[in-house]
C-alpha positions as CSV (number, residue, x, y, z in Angstrom):
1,X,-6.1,103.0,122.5
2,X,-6.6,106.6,121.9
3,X,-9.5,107.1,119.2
4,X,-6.5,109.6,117.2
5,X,-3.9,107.2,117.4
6,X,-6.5,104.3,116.2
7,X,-7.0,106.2,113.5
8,X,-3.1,107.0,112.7
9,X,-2.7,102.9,113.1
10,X,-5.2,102.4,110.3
11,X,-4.1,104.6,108.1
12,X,-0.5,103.4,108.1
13,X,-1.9,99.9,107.8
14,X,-4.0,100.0,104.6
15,X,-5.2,96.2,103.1
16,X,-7.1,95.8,99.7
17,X,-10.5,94.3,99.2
18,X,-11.4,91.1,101.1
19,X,-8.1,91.1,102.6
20,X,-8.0,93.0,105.2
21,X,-6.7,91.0,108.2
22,X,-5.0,93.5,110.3
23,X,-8.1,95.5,110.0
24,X,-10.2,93.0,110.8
25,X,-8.7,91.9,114.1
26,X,-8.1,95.7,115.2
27,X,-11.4,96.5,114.9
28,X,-12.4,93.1,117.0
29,X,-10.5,93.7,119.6
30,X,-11.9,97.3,120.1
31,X,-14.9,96.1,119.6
32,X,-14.2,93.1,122.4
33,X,-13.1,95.5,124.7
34,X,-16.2,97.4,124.9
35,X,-18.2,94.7,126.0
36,X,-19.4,93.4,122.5
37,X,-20.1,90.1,121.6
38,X,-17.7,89.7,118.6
39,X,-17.4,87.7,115.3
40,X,-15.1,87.7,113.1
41,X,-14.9,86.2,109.3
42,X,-18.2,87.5,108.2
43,X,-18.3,87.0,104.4
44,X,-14.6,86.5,104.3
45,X,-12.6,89.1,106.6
46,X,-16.1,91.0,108.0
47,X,-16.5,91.5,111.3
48,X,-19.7,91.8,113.2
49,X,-20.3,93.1,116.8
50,X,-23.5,92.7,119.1
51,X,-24.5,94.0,122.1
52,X,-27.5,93.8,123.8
53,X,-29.3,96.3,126.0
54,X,-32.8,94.8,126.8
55,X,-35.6,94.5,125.0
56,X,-36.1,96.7,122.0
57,X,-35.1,97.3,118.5
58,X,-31.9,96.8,116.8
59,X,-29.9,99.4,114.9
60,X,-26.8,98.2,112.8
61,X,-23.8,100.6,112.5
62,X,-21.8,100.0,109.4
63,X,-18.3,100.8,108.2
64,X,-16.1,99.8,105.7
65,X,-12.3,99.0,105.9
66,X,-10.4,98.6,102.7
67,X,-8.6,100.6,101.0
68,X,-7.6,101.2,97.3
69,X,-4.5,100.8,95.2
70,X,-3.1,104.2,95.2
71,X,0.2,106.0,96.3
72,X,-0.3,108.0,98.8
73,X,0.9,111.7,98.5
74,X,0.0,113.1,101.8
75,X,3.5,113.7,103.1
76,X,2.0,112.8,106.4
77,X,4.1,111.4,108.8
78,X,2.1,108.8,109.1
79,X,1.2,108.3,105.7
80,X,1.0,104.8,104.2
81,X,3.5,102.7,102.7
82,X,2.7,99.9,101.7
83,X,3.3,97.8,98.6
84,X,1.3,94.7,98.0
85,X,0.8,91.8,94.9
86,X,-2.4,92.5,93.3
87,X,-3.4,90.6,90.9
88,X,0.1,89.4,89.6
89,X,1.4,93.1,89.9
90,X,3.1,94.8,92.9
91,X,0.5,97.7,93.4
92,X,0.8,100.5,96.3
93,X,-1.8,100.6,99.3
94,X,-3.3,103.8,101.1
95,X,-6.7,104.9,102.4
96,X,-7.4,107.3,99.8
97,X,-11.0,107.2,100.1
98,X,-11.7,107.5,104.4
99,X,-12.5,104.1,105.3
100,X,-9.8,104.4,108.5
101,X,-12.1,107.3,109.5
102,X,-15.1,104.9,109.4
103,X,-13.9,102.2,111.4
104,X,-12.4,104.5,114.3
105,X,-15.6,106.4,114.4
106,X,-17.6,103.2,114.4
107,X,-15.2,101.8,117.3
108,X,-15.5,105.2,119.1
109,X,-19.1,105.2,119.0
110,X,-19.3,101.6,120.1
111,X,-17.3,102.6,123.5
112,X,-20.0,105.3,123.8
113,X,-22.7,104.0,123.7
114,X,-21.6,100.4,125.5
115,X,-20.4,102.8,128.2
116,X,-23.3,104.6,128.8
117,X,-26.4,102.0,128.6
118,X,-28.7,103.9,131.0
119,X,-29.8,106.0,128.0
120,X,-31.0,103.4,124.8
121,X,-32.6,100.1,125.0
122,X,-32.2,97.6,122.1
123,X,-29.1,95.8,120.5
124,X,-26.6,97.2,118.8
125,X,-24.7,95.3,115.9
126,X,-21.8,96.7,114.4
127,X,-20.7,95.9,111.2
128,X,-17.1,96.1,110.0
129,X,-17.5,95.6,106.3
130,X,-14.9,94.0,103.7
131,X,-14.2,94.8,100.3
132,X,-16.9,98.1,99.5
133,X,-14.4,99.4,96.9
134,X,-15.0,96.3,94.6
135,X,-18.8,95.6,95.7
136,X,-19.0,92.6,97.0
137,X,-18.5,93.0,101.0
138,X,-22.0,93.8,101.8
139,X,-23.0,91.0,99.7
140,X,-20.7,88.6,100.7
141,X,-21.4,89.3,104.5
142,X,-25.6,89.0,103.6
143,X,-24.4,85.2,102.1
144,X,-22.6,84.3,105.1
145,X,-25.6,84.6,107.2
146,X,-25.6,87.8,108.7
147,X,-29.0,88.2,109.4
148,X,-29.5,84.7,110.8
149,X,-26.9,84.8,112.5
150,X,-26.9,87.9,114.4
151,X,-30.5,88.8,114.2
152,X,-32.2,91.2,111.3
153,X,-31.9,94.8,112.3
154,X,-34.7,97.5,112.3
155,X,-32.9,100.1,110.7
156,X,-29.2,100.5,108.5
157,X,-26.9,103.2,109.8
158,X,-23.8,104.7,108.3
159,X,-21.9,107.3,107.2
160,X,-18.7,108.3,104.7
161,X,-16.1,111.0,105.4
162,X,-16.1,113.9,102.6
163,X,-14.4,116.9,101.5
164,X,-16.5,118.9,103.1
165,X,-16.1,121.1,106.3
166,X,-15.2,119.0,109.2
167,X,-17.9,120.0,111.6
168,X,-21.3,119.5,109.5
169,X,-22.9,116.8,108.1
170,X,-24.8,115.9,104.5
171,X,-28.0,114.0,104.5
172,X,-30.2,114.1,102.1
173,X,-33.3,111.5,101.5
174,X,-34.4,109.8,98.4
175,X,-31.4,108.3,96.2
176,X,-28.2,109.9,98.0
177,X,-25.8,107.7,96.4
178,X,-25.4,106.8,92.6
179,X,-25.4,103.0,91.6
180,X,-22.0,101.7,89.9
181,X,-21.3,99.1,87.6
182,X,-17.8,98.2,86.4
183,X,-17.4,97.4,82.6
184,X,-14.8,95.6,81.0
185,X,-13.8,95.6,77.6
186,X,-11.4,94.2,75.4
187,X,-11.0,95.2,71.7
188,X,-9.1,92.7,69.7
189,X,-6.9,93.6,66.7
190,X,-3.8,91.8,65.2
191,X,-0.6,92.2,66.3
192,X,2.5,93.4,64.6
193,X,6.0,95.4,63.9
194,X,5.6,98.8,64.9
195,X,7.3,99.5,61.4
196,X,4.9,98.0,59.8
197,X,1.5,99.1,61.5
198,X,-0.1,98.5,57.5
199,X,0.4,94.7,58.2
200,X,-1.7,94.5,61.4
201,X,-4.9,96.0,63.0
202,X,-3.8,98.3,65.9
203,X,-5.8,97.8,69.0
204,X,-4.3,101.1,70.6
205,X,-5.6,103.4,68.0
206,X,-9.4,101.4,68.2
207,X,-8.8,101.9,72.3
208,X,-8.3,105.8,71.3
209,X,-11.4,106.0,69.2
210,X,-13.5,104.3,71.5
211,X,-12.3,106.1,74.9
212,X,-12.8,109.6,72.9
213,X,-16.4,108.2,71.8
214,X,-17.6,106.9,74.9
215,X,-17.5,110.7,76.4
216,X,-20.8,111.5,74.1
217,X,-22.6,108.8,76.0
218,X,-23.6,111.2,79.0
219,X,-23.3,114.5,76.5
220,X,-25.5,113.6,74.0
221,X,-27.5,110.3,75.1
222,X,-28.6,110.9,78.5
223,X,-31.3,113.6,79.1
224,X,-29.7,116.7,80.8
225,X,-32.2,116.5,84.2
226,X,-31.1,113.0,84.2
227,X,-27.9,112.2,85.8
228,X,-24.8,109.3,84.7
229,X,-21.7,109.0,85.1
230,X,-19.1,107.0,82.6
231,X,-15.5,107.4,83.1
232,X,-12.5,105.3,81.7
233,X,-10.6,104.5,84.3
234,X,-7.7,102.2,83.2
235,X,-6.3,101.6,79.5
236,X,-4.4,98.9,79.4
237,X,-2.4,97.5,76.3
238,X,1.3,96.5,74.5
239,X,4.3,96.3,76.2
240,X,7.3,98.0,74.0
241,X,7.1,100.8,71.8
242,X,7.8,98.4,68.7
243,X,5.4,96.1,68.8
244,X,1.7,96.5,67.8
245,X,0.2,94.3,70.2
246,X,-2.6,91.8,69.7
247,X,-5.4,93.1,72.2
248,X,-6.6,96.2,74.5
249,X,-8.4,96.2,77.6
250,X,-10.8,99.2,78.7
251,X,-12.0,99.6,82.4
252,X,-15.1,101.7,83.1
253,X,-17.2,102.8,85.6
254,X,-20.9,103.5,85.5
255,X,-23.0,105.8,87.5
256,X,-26.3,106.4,87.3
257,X,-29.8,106.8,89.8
258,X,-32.2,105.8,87.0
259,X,-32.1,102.1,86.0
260,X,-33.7,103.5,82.8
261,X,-30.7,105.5,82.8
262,X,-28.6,103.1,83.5
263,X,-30.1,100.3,80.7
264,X,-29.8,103.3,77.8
265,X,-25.9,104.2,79.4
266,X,-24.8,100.4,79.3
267,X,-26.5,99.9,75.9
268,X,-25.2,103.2,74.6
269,X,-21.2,101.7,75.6
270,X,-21.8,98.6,74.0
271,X,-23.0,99.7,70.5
272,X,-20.1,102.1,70.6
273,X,-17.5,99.6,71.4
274,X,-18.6,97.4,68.8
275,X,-19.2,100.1,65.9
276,X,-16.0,101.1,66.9
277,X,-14.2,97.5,66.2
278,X,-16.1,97.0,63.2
279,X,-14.8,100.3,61.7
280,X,-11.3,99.3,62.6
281,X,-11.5,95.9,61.2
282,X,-11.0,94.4,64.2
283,X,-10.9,90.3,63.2
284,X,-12.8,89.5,66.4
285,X,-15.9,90.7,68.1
286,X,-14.8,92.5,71.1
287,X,-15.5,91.6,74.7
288,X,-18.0,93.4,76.9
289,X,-19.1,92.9,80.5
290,X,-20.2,94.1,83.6
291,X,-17.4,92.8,86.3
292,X,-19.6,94.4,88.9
293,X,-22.5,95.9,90.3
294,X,-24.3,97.8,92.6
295,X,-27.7,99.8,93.4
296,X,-28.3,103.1,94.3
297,X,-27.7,103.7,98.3
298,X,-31.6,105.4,98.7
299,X,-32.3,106.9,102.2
300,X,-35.9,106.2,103.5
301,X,-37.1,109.7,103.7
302,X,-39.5,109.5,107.3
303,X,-36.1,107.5,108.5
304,X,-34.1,110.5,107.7
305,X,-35.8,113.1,109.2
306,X,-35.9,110.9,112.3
307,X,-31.8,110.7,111.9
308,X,-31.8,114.5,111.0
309,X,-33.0,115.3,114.4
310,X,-30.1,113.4,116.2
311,X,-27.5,115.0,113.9
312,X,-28.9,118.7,114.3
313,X,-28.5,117.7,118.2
314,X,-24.7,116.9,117.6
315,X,-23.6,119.9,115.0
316,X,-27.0,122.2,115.2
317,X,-29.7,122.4,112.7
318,X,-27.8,124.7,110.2
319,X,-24.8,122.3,109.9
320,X,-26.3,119.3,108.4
321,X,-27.0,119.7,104.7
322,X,-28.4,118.6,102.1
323,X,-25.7,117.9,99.6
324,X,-27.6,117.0,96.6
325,X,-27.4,113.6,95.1
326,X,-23.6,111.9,95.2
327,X,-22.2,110.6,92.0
328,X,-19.8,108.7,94.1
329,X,-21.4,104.8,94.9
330,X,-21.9,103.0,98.3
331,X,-22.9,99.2,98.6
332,X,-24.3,99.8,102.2
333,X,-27.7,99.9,100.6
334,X,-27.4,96.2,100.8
335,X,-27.5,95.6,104.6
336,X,-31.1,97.4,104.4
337,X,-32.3,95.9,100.8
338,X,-31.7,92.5,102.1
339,X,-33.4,93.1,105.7
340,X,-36.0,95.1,104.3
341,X,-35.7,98.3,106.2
342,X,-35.2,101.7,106.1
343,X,-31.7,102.9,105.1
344,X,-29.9,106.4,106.8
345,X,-26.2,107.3,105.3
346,X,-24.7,110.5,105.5
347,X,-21.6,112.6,104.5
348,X,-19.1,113.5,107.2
349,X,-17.6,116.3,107.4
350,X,-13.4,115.8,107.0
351,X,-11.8,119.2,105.5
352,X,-10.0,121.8,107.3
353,X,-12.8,123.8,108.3
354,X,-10.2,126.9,107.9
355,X,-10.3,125.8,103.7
356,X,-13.7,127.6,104.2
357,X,-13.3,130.8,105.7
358,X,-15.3,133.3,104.0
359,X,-17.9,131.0,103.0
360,X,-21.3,131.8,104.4
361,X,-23.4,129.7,102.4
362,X,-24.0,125.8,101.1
363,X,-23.5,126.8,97.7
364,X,-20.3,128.9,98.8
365,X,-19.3,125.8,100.4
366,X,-19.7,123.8,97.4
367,X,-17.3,126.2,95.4
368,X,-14.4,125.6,98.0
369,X,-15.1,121.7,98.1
370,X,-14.6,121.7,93.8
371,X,-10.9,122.7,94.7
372,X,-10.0,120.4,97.0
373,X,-8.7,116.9,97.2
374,X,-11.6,114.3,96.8
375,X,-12.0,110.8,97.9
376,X,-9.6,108.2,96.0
377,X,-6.9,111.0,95.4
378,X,-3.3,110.1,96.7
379,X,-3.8,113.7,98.3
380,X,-7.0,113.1,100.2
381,X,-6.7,113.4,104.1
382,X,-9.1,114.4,106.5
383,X,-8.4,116.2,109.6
384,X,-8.3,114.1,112.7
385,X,-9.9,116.9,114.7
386,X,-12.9,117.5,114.7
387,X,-13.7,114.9,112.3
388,X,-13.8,111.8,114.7
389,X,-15.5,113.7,117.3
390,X,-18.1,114.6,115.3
391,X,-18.5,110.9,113.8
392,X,-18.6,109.2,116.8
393,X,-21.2,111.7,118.5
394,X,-23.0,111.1,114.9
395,X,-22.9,107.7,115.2
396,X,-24.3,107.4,118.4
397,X,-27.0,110.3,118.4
398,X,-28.4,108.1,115.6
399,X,-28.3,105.0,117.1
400,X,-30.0,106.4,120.3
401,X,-32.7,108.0,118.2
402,X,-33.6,104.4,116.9
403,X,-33.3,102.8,120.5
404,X,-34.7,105.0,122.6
405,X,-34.8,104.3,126.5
């Protein structure tokens, strides 16, 4: 299949975290037909390619295939559709944050370099990862064996499509993606008549309080050369506008590169959320957790200047950029964590490079990127040309870099 009308297939076919079937078995069968050896149910619905080229090194090329529960808003004629139960609600399906680009660029590369073997020596595995959106897919494919089962590679290659110009590429070494953790909270109160809000303790107006609280966390508790992240994300509570109901439920998410930062944030929400109930009356203590979590994606900085080489080979030296740290999270770090070796993960470039015209620097760049859609909006959607091109020339450059001939 064309590597364009791959792509178009994914995107039209979006599936959730750890259930992505369809996926799973497209991306086997490309994989199959380029001559790799091919496993599939890797840490639930991961799929793992090998292919072996002599005696050598191993590189692993990652990508990620779920997608989130969002409406798409593309008005793309093939835009997804899809509608799915999620967790007792019917919830619609797209791939808002580029993962279909991943996964076509990780198949294209894959024909590459299987196709032309006269120029690398080594084995390749390729990873088709489950469920990055909620955290546990890397994780769950490291459990299953994925190491031991396909061999430990030398060094963890990747890369995630961005609103920047299609056409150039973002590396930078050091901490390059932010680490996440997912808090929950629940703020109890006593329910009652909406009449009568003197006769209960109202859970939506302590929800209020402690959402408009919480944004002082970053603005007045975290240094201001430090960076973190804290943004509520769902609000969840009653269901008619005359009842005062008994309980709220807060969803945030956490980003941070410091786990100093990160300790003082999570400590910082906590103390709120409490103070917060106790100055409502709440009669319970409320609930606070972490649902999920996740380290900062850190690129070894000798393996990214040996990547950097390959990639200025693909776009030209003045096209791949350092794009400063991402707030945005990534568990691909992972793969290279649990093998012990060096990580590489870049930003591909996905907008209309004609969004740009004008702009003759990085920081001019920057200015257009701020105003348009990001990953995870219903509005995101990266060109299909150049986009893949370059990701699959990426991909492979890369891996050839790390097994040379």
């Amino acid at each position: 299949m064309d590597l364009a009308d791959l792509y178009r297939d994914l995107h039209r076919h979006p599936e959730l975290a750890f259930a992505e079937t369809r996926t799973a078995s497209v991306a086997a069968r490309e994989l199959r037909a380029a001559g790799f050896e091919t496993t599939e149910g890797v840490g639930g619905t991961g799929v793992v390619g090998v292919l072996r080229n002599g005696d050598g090194p191993t590189a692993l090329l990652r990508a990620d295939m779920d997608a989130l529960p969002v409406r798409e808003e593309t008005g793309l004629p093939y835009a997804a559709t899809a509608v799915v139960d999620r967790d007792g609600d019917r919830v619609p399906v797209a791939h808002a944050c580029g993962h279909d680009v991943h996964v076509t660029c990780l198949v294209g590369a894959a024909r590459q370099l299987a196709a032309r073997r006269d120029g690398w020596r080594g084995t390749l595995l390729a990873v088709c990862q489950p469920a990055e959106e909620v955290g546990g897919g890397a994780e769950a494919m490291v459990a299953d064996g994925l190491f031991d089962r396909f061999g430990r590679p030398d060094v963890v290659l990747g890369q995630h499509v961005a609103p920047i110009p299609a056409g150039f590429l973002g590396l930078r070494p050091g901490p390059a993606f932010a680490a996440s953790d997912t808090v929950r909270v629940v703020l109890h109160g006593r329910g009652g008549h909406g009449s009568r809000p003197e006769a209960a303790v109202d859970p939506v107006v302590m929800a209020a309080a402690t959402v408009l609280r919480l944004q002082a966390v970053v603005s007045r508790e975290i240094a201001a050369g430090d960076t973190c992240v804290v943004t509520v994300g769902a609000v969840r509570a009653g269901t008619v506008a005359n009842i005062i109901p008994d309980h709220a439920e807060l969803l945030l998410s956490v980003r941070s590169y410091d786990p100093v930062v990160r300790d003082r944030a999570l400590r910082a929400i906590e103390r709120i959320v409490r103070a917060e109930a106790a100055a409502s009356g709440a009669p319970r203590d409320p609930e606070v957790g972490v649902l999920g979590s996740y380290p900062a994606a850190v690129n070894d900085p000798d393996a990214a200047a040996r990547t950097r080489a390959a990639l200025s080979a693909v776009v030209g030296a003045d096209r791949v950029v350092d794009p400063g740290p991402v707030t945005g999270s990534e568990d691909v770090g992972v793969f290279a964590t649990a093998a012990g070796v060096p990580l590489v993960y870049w930003l591909l470039g996905g907008a209309d490079p004609a969004a740009f015209a004008g702009a003759t620097t990085f920081d001019e760049l920057r200015h257009v990127v701020a105003d348009l859609p990001a990953n995870h909006s219903p509005h995101y959607a990266p060109v299909i040309s150049p986009t893949l091109e370059v990701g699959v020339a990426a991909l492979a450059a890369a891996a050839r870099a790390w097994l040379p001939a």
